[in-house]
Wavefront OBJ file of the C-alpha trace (Angstrom):
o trace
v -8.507 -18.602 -8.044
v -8.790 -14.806 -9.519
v -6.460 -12.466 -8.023
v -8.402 -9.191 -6.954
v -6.724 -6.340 -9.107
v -8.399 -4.016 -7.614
v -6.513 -4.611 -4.490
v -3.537 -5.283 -5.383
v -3.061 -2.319 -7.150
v -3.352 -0.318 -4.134
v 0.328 -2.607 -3.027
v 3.308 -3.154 -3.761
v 5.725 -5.792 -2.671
v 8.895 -5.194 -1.814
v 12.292 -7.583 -2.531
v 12.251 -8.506 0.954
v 8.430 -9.732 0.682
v 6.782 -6.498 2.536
v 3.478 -4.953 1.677
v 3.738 -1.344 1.206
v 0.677 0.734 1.049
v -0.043 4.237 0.346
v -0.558 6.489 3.363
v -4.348 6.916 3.098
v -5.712 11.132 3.009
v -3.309 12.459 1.025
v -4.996 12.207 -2.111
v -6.065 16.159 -2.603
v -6.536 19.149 -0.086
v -3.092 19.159 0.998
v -2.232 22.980 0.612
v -3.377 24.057 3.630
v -0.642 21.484 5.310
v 2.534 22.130 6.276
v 5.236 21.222 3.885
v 6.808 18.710 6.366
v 3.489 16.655 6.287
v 3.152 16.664 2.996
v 6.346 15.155 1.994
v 5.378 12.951 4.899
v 2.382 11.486 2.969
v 4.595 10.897 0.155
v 5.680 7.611 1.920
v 4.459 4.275 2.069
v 3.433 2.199 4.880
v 4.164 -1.093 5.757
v 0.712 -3.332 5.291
v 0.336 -6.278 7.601
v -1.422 -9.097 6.292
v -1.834 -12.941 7.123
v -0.449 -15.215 4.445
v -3.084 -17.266 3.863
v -5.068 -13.594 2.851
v -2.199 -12.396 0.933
v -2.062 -15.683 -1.074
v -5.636 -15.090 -2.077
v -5.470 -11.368 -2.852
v -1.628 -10.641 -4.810
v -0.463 -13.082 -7.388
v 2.509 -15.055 -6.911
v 2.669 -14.494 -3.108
v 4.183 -17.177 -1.104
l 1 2 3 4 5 6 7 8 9 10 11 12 13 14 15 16 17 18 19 20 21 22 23 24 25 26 27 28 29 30 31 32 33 34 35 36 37 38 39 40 41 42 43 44 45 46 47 48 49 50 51 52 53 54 55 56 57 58 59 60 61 62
C-alpha cells in the first residue's frame, strides 16, 4: 500500500514514536498577536492516532 505524502508531511515522528503536528492558524496574520502567542504557535502538538491508521498513512510505522 501507498503511503499518503501528503499527510505525512504535515508529521513528524518523534524517537519515542509520538506524532507531532503543527499547531493549526498560525500560518500568516499573526502581527496583530501578542508576542507570547506567537512563540506559542511555534510549537508542535502531540497528534493522536490509532495504529492501525497510522500504519496506513506514515511509512515504516509500527
Amino acid at each position: 500500500m501507498k503511503t499518503n505524502k501528503s499527510f505525512s508531511k504535515r508529521l513528524k515522528v518523534t524517537k519515542n514514536g509520538k506524532l507531532m503536528a503543527r499547531t493549526p492558524g498560525f500560518n500568516h496574520f499573526n502581527a496583530k498577536q501578542s508576542r507570547t502567542t506567537q512563540l506559542a504557535g511555534k510549537k508542535g502538538r502531540q497528534f493522536v492516532i490509532k495504529n492501525k491508521a497510522k500504519s496506513h498513512l506514515l511509512p515504516n510505522s509500527n
